[in-house]
N, C-alpha and C positions, 0 to 999 in steps of 0.2 A: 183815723182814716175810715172809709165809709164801707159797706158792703154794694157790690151790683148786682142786683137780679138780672139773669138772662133769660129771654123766654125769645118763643117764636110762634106762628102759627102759619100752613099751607094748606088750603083747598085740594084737597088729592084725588077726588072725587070719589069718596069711602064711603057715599050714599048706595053707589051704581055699581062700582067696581071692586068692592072689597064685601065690608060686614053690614053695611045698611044704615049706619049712621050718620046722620047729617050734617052739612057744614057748620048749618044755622043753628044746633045744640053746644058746638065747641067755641062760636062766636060768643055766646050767651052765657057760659061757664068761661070764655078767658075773661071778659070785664073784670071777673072779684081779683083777678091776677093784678089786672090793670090796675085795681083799686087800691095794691098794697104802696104804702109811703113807704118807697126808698127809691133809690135812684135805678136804673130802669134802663136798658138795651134790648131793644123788640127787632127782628128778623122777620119781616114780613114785604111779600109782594105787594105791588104798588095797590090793588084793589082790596087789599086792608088795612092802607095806610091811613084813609082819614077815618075809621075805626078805632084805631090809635090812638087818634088826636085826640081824637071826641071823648076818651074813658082817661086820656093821663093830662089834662086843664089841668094845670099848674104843678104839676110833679117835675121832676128831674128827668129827662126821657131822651135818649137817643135811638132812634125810626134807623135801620137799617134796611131800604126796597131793596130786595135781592131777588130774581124773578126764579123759582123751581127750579127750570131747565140750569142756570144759573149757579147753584149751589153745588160745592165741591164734589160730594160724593156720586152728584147726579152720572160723573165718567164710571161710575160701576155697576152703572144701569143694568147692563146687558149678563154681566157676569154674577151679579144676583139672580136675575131671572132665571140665566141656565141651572144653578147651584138650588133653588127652588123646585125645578123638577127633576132634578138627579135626587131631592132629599128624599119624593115622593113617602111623603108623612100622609099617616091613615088618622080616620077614627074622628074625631072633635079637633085635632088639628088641622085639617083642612080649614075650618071657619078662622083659625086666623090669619090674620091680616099680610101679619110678615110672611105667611107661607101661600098668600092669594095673588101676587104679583110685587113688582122689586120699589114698586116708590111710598109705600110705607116704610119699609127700611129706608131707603134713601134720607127720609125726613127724618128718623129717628138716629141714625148712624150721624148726621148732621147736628146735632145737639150738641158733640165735643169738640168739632171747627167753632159755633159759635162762640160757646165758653171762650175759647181759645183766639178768639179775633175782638170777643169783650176786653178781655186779659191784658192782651196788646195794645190794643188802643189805649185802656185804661181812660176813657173819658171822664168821668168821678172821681180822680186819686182814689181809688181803693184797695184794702188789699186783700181783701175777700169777693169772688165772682160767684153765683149759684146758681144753679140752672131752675128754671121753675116750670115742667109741663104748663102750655096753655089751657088744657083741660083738669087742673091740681083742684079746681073747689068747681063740685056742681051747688052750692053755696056760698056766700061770702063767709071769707077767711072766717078762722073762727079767732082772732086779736084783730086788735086797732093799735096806732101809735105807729112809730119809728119803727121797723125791721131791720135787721134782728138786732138783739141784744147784743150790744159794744161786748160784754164778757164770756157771754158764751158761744159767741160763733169763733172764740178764740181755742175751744175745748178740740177743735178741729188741727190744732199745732198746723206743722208742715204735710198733712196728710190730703187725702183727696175723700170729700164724704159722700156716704152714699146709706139711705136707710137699708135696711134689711131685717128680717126674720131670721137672726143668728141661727139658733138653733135648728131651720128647717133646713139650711142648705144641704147638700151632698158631696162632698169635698171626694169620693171617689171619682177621680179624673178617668176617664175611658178614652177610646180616640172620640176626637171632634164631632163626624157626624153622630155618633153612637151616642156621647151625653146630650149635646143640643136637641136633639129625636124624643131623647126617655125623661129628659129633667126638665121643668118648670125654675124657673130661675125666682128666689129667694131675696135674691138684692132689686133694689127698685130704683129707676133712673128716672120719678115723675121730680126729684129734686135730686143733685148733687153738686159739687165743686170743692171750692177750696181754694187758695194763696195760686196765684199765676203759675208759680215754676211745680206744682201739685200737676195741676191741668195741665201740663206741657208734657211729663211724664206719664200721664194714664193717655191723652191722646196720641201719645206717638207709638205705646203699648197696643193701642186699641187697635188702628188701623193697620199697623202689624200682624196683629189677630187675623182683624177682615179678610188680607191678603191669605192668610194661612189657611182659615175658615176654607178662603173660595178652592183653595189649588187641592182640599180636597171633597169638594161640593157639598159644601155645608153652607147652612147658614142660618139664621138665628134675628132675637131680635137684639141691639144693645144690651138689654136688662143679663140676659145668658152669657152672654161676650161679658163683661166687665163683673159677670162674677166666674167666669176664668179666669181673667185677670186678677183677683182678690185672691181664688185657691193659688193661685200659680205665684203672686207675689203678695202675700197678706198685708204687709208690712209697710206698700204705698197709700193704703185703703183707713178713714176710721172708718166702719162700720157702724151707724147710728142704729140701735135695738129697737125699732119700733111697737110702738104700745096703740092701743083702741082708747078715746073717750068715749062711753056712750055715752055721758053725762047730759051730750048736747044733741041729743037726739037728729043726728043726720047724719050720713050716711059719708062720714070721712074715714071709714075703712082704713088704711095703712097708710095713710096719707097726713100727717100729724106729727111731721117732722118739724115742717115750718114752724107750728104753734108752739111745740117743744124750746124754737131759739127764736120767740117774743121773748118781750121785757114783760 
């Protein structure tokens, strides 16, 4: 059985309204996503659908238009928002994004419905799903060939993967607003997944969180959420230990997961 990449991308208008970054940089950085050989579930509104088309000619691809407003989490619009300015975060956190208005989160908290609607449908017989940020290579991939390796995306068991910097997390739990506020989150959600009934278990955890998070105005990006989830239940989670290549001289930072489960 086969592996499915899930990925997506939304227009949120993060040039104007957030950090200043442009659509047209994340357009230009999904393509190497596009480029990867394997069979493929893309999450995109209709004006990036022939986008789509245009980068996955002859690949395995199922186009999912789902328009922003559209999208599950979009109903927790307003109670992100409020939970945003009740966190009122000082200092260099203001510049980001999750704490500059709620539909970055929205798009990011959205990443475990898709998984989880890939899962389902299972359009590829597969029995591994992984999510792949649209912005994962401001370069193309660093492999070629088939993705991932038939034996090692098995090292994943019945678990739900997620890379991380083991060692730098903080496993002292404090109350909610209080670590979401003082911690940098250590685990990284530009890839994860896992076997169907993996993803059914951390997304039904997570948005549990959400709910928990907001009832006491918190709030966070995914990557902090799901490494609560990890201190709180270790045991659903493998933990991928992320390593740097410099070797290849570009700027794939922690992100070197994927190449890790090439052939």
């Amino acid at each position: 059985m086969s592996t499915t990449i899930v990925t997506a991308l939304y227009n949120i208008n993060r040039e104007k309204k957030l950090d200043g970054r442009p659509f047209k940089e994340y357009l230009d950085y999904f393509r190497h996503v596009l480029a990867i050989d394997a069979p493929m579930v893309v999450f995109v509104p209709q004006s990036v659908e022939n986008y789509v088309l245009q980068h996955r000619q002859g690949k395995k691809t199922q186009i999912i238009v789902r328009e922003f407003a559209d999208l599950s989490a979009y109903r927790y619009r307003s109670r992100i928002s409020k939970a945003i300015k009740t966190m009122k975060v000082t200092g260099d956190r203001t510049k980001l994004p999750e704490f500059m208005g709620p539909d970055y989160d929205i798009v990011i908290f959205s990443k475990l419905d898709f998984l989880q609607e890939a899962a389902d449908t299972n359009t590829f017989d597969s029995e591994y799903f992984i999510w792949l940020d649209a912005g994962t290579y401001r370069h193309p991939a660093p492999f070629s060939g088939p993705w991932p390796d038939k034996y090692k995306i098995k090292l994943l068991g019945e678990s739900f993967m997620m890379p991380a910097h083991i060692s730098q997390i903080n496993r002292d739990l404090t109350e909610l607003p209080s670590y979401i506020k003082n911690n940098y989150p250590f685990i990284y959600a530009y890839t994860m997944g896992g076997k169907r009934e993996a993803i059914t278990k951390i997304r039904s955890d997570f948005w549990n969180l959400v709910d928990e998070c907001l009832e006491q105005g918190a709030i966070g990006t995914e990557q902090t959420l799901l490494q609560i989830l990890a201190i709180r239940k270790p045991t659903n989670f493998f933990l991928w230990d992320v390593k740097d290549y410099p070797q290849y001289g570009i700027p794939t930072n922690f992100r070197m997961t994927p190449y890790e489960l090439a052939q």
